[in-house]
C-alpha positions as CSV (number, residue, x, y, z in Angstrom):
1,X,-19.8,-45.6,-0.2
2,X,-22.9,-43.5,-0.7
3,X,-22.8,-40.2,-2.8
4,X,-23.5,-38.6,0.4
5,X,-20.4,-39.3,1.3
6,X,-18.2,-37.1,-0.8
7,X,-18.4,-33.4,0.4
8,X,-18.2,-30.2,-2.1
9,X,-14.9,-28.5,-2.0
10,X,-16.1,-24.6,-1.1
11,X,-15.2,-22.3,-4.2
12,X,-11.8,-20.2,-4.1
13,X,-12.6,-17.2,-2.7
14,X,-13.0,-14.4,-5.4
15,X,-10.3,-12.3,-6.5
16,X,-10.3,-8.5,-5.6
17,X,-10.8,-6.5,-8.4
18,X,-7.9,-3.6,-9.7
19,X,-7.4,-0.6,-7.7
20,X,-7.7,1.8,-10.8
21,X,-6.7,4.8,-8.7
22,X,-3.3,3.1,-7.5
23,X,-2.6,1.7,-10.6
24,X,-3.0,4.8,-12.9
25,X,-0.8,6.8,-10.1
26,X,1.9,4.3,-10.4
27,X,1.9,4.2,-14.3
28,X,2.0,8.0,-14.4
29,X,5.2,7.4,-12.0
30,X,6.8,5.4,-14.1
31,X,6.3,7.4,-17.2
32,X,7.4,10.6,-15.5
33,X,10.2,8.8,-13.8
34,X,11.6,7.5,-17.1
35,X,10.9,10.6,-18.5
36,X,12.6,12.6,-16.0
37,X,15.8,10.2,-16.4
38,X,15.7,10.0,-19.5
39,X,16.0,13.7,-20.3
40,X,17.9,14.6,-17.4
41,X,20.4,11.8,-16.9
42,X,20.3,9.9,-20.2
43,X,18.2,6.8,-21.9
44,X,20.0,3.8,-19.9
45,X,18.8,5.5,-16.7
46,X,15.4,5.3,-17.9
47,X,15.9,2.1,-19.2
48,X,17.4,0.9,-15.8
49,X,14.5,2.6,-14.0
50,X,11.9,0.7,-15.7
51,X,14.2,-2.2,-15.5
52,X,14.0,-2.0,-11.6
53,X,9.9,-1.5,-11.9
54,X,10.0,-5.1,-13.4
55,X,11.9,-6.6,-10.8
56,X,9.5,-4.7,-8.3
57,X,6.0,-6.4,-10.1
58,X,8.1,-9.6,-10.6
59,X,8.9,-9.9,-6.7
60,X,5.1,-8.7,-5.6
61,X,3.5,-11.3,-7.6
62,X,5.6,-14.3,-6.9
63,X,6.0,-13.4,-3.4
64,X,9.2,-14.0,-4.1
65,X,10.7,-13.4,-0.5
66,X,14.0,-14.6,0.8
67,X,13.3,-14.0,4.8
68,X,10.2,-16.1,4.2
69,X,11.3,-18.6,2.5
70,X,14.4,-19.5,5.1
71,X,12.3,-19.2,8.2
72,X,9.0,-21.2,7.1
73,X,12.2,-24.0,6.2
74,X,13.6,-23.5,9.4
75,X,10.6,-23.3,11.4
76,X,8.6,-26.3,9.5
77,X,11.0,-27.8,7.0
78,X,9.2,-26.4,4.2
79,X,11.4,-26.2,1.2
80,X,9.7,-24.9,-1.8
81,X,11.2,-21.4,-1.2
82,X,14.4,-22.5,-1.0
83,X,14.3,-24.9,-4.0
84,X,13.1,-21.7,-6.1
85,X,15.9,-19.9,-4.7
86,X,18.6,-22.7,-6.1
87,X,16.4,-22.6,-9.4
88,X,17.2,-18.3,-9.5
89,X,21.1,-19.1,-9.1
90,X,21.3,-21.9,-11.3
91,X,19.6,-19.9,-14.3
92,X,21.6,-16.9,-13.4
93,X,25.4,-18.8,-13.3
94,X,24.3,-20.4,-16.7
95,X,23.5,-16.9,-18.2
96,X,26.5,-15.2,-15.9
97,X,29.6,-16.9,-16.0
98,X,30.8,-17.6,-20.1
99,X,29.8,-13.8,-20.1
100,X,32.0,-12.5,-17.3
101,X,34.2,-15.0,-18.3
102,X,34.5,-13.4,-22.0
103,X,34.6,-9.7,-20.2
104,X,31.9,-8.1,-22.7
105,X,28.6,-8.4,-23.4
106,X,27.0,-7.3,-26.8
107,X,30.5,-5.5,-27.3
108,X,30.4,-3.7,-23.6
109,X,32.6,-4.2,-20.6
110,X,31.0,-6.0,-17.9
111,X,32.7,-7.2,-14.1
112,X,30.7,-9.3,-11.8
113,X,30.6,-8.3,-7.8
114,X,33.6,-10.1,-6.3
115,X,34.6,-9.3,-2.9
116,X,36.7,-10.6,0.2
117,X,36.0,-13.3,2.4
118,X,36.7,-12.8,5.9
119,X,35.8,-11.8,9.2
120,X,33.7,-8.5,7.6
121,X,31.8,-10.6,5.6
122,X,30.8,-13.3,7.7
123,X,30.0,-11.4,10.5
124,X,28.1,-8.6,8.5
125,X,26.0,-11.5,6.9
126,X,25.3,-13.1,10.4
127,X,23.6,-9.6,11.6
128,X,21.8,-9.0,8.6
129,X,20.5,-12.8,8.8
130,X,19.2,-11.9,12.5
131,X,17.8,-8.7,10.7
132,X,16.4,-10.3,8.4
133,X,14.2,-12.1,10.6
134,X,13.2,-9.0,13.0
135,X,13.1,-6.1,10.4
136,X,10.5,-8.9,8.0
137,X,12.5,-8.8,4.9
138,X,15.7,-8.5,3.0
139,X,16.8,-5.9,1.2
140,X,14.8,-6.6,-1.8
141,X,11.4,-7.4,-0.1
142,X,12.0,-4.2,2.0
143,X,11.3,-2.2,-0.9
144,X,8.9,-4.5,-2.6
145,X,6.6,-4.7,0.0
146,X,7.2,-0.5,1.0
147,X,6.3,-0.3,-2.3
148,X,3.2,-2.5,-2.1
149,X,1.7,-1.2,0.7
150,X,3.1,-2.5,4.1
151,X,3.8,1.0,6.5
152,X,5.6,-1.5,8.6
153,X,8.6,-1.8,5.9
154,X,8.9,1.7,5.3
155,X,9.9,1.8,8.8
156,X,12.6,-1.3,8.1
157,X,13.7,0.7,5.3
158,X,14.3,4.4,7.0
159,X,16.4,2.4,9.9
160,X,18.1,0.3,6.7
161,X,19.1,3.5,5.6
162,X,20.8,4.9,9.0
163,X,22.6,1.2,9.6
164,X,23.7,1.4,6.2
165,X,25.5,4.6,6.6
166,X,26.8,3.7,10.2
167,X,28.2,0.6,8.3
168,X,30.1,2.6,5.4
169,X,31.4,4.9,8.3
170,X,33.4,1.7,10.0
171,X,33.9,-0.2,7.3
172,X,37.3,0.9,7.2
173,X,37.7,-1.0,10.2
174,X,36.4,-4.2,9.6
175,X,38.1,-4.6,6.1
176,X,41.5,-4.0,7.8
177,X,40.5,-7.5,10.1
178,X,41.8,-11.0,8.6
179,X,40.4,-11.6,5.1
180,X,41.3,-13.3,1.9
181,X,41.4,-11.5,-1.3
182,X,38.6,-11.7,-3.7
183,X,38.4,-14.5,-5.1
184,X,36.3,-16.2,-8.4
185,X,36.0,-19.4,-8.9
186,X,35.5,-18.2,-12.8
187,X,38.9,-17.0,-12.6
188,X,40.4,-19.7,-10.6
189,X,38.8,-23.4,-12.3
190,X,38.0,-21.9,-15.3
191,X,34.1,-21.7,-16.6
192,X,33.1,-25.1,-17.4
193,X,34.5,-26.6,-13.7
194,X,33.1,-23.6,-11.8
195,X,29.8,-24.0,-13.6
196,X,29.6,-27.8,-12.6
197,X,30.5,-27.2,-8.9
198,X,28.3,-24.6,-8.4
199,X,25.3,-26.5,-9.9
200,X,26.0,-29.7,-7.6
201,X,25.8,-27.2,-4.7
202,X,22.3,-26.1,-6.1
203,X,21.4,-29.6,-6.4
204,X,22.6,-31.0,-3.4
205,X,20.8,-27.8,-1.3
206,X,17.5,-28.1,-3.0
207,X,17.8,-32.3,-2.3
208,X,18.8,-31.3,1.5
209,X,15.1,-29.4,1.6
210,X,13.3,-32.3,-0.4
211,X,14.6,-34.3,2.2
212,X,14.0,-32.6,5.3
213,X,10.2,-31.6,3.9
214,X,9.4,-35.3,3.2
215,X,10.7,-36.5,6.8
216,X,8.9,-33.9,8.3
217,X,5.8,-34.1,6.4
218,X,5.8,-37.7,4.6
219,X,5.4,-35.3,1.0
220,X,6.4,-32.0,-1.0
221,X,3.7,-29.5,0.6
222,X,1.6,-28.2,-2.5
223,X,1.4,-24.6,-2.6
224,X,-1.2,-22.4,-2.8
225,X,-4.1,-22.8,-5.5
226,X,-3.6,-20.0,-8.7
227,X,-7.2,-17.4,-8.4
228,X,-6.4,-16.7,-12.1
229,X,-5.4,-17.9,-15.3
230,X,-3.7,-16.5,-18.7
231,X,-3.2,-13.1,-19.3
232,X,-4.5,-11.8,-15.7
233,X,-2.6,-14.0,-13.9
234,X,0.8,-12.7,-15.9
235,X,-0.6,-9.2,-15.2
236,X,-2.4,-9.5,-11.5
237,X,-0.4,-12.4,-10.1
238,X,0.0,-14.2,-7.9
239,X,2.8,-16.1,-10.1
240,X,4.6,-19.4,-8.9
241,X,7.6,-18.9,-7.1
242,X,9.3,-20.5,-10.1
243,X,8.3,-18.4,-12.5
244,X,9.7,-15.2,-10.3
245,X,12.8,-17.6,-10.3
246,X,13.4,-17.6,-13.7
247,X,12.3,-13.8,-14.2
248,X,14.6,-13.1,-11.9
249,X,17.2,-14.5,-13.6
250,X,16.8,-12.6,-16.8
251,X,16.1,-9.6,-15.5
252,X,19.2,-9.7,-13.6
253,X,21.4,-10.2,-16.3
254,X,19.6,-7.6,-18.4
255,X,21.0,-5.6,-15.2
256,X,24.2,-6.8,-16.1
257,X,24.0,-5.8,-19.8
258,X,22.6,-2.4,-19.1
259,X,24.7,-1.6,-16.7
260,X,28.0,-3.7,-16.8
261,X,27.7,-6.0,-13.4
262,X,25.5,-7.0,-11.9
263,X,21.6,-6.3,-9.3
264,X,22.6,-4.6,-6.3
265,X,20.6,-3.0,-4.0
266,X,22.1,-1.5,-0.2
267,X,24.8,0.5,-1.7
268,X,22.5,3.1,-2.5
269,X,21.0,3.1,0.8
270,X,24.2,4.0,2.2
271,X,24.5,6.8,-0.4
272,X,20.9,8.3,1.0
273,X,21.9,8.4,4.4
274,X,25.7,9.7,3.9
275,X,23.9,12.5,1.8
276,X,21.9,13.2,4.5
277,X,24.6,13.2,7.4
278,X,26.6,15.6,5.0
279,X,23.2,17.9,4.9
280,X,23.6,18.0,8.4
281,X,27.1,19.0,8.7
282,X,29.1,16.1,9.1
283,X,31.8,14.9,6.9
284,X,31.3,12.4,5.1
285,X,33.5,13.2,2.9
286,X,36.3,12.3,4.7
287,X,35.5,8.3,5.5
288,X,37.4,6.3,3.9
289,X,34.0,4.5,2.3
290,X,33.6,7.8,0.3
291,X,37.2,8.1,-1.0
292,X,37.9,6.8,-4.0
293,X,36.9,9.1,-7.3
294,X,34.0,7.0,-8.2
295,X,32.5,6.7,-5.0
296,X,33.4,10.7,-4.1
297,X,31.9,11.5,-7.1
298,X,28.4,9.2,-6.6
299,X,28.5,11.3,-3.1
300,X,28.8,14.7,-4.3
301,X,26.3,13.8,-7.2
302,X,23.1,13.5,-7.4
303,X,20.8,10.1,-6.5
304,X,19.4,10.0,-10.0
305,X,22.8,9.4,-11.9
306,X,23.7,6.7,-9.3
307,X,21.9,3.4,-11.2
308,X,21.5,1.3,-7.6
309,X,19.5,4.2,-6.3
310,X,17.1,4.0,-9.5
311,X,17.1,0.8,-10.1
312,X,16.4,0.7,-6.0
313,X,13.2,3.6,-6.7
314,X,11.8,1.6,-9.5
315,X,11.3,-1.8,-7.9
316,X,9.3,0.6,-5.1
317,X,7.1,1.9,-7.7
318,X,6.6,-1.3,-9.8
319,X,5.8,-2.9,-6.3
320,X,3.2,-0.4,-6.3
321,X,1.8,-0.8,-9.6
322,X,1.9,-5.0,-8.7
323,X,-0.3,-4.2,-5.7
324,X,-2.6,-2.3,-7.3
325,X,-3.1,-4.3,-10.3
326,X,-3.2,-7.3,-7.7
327,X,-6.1,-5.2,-5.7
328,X,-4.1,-5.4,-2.0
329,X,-2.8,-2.2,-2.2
330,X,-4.0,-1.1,1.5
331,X,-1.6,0.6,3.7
332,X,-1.8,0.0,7.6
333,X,-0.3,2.4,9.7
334,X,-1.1,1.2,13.0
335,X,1.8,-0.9,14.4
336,X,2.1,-2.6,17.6
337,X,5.0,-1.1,19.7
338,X,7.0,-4.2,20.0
339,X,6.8,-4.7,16.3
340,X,7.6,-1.2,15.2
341,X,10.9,-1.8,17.7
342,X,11.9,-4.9,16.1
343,X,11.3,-3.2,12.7
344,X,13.7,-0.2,13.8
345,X,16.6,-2.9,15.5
346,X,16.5,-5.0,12.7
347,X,16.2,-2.2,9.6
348,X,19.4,-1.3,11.2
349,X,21.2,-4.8,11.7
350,X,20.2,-5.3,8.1
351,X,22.0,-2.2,7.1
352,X,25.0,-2.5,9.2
353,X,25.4,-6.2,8.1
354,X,24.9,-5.5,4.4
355,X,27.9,-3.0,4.8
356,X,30.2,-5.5,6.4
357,X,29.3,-8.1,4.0
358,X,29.9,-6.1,0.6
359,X,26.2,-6.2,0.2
360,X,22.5,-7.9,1.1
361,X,20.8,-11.0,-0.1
362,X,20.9,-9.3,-3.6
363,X,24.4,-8.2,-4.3
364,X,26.4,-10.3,-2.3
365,X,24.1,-13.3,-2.5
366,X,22.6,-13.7,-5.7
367,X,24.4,-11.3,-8.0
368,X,27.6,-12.7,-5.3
369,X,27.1,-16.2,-6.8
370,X,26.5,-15.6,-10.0
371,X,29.3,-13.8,-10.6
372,X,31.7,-16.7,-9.1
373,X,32.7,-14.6,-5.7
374,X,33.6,-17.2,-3.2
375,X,31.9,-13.8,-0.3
376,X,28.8,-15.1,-2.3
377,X,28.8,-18.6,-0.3
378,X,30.1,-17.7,2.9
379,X,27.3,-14.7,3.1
380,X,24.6,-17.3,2.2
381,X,25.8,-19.4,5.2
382,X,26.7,-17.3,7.6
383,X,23.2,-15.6,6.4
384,X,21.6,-19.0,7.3
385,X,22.7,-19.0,11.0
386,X,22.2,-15.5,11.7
387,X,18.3,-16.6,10.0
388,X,18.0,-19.0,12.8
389,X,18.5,-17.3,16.0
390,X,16.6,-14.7,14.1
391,X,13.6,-16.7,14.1
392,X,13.9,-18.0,17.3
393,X,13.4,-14.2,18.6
394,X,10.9,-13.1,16.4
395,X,8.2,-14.3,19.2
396,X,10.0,-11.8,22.1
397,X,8.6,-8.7,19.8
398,X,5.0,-10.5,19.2
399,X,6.1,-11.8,15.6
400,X,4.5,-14.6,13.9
401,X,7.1,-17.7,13.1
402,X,4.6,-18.5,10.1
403,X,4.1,-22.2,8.9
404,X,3.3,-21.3,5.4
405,X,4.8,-18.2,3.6
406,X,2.3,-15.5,3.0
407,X,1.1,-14.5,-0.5
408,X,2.4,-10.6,0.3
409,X,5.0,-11.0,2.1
410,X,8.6,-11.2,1.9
């Protein structure tokens, strides 16, 4: 075979450079932020703050996106996502469960999120699966990608809000339908059992997707070439989705040790918009969501003592910072009609269902397994179906059904 033969790969296209003016503006946001907290609330809301900014660069630069991940498997049996996803838990249980077993952590209380299973929580994760699909992201890559830039999401996220608080004023309702009690599988085997079940599940799942990618592919699809190295690549991204696995992981249980249990996200969604209906004269006050003393006393005070609502504003800001530093920080604010509709119906599934389900693809999901809640499971598959008809109606509102996830998005 002649020389002439072999053909030049064309270079990687060159990385855009930092957006100095975006960056600066989201470092001076952070600073005054954590100032702010720090002086007005206390140093662990700072700390908590910041805490949330890392999990905001951590999910821009992996692209670590859970609505992504399940339809580009469901759509084209591409698992890589996925496996990531069973790499996050399995980290997470090791780190979570002798802790939450023991009750204290560096000598301070900590509880993990356990909730019911029943008819609430698999029907509440259904919806928010479907929303998932039409709203273009969960409840963390809502705010990751508001924060980085996408117009779009900022629309997912105002109609989260008003779903959310719709949801906390019937939950009432569907908590009183059949249900079993919480239940940990911490409590119930004991830590060493529960810790080998759960990581055969992991195993098993991410074999399912090694499988199904192989059949449907005859290999493992390689991802996406790195356009840096080192130090800018840690700082500018984009990281392997393994890496945002692990730092995911940690950073969740320094969630847990900051704040006693674990990474939540929607319950401070619900908090905005039930503040908001009380500014404009309804009561709130008296739903049954808002009644017990901790809860009346998150409603009546303000957003910066409540740590999901921080937490929630820093991964938005550290998104921002991640974009910046990245050099795609370029908002869009023309939408197609039928996308801006789907973004609207499906922010709002996505907060309905995360009230239903005692939480969103963070809380009841992630920080659901890794504190041993049985909800944890049943939301990821009930999750999974609502994922799939999801998908399959992303095309009615002019949405992509992607074969590959994108670098960006969630």
């Amino acid at each position: 075979m002649s020389a002439s033969t072999f053909v030049e790969a064309p270079p990687l296209p060159r990385p855009p450079g930092v957006q100095a003016t975006a960056a600066m503006g989201a470092g001076a946001l952070l600073l005054a932020g954590a100032a702010l907290l720090a002086q007005g609330v206390g140093p662990r809301q700072a700390a908590l703050y910041l805490l949330g900014a890392m999990l905001g660069l951590v999910l821009y630069h992996a692209s670590f996106g859970f609505t992504s991940a399940w339809r580009v498997f469901i759509a084209d049996g591409r698992g890589a996502g996925l496996r990531a996803q069973m790499v996050m838990l399995a980290i997470a249980v090791l780190l979570f469960f002798p802790v939450l077993a023991s009750g204290t952590l560096f000598g301070q209380p900590v509880q993990g999120l356990v909730a019911p299973v029943g008819v609430s929580v698999v029907f509440g994760a259904f919806v928010f699966g479907i929303g998932m699909q039409l709203g273009g992201g969960c409840a963390s890559g809502t705010l990751y990608t508001a924060g980085g830039g996408s117009v779009r999401m900022v629309l997912t996220l105002l109609a989260f809000v008003v779903g959310s608080t719709f949801g906390a004023a019937h939950l009432h309702w569907w908590a009183s339908l059949p249900h079993l009690p919480p239940i940990s599988v911490i409590t119930a085997w004991g830590v060493g059992p529960a810790l080998a079940v759960n990581l055969a599940l992991f195993a098993l799942i991410a074999g399912i997707t090694v499988v199904v990618e192989r059949r449907r592919h005859g290999r493992l699809v390689p991802g996406t070439p790195a356009v840096r190295s080192g130090l800018p690549r840690v700082l500018r991204g984009p990281w392997p989705m393994v890496a945002g696995a692990v730092a995911l992981a940690v950073l969740n249980f320094a969630t847990l040790a900051l704040a006693g249990r674990p990474w939540g996200i929607t319950s401070a969604f619900a908090l905005w918009g039930s503040k908001a209906a009380m500014a404009m004269g309804f009561d709130v006050a008296s739903w049954a969501f808002w009644s017990s003393p901790a809860q009346a006393a998150a409603l009546q005070g303000s957003v910066l003592a409540d740590v999901t609502s921080v937490m929630d504003f820093g991964i938005i800001v550290g998104a921002l910072l991640a974009a910046a530093l990245a050099g795609r920080y370029a908002p869009k604010f023309r939408i197609p009609l039928r996308s801006a509709i789907a973004a609207v119906v499906g922010g709002i599934m996505l907060g309905y269902g995360s009230r239903l389900a005692y939480g969103c693809n963070i809380g009841a999901y992630f920080s659901g397994i890794a504190s041993g809640s049985l909800h944890g499971w049943a939301w990821m598959a009930a999750a999974f179906v609502g994922n799939v008809l999801g998908t399959g109606l992303r095309p009615l509102f002019g949405m992509e059904v992607e074969r590959v996830p994108r670098q960006t998005g969630c």
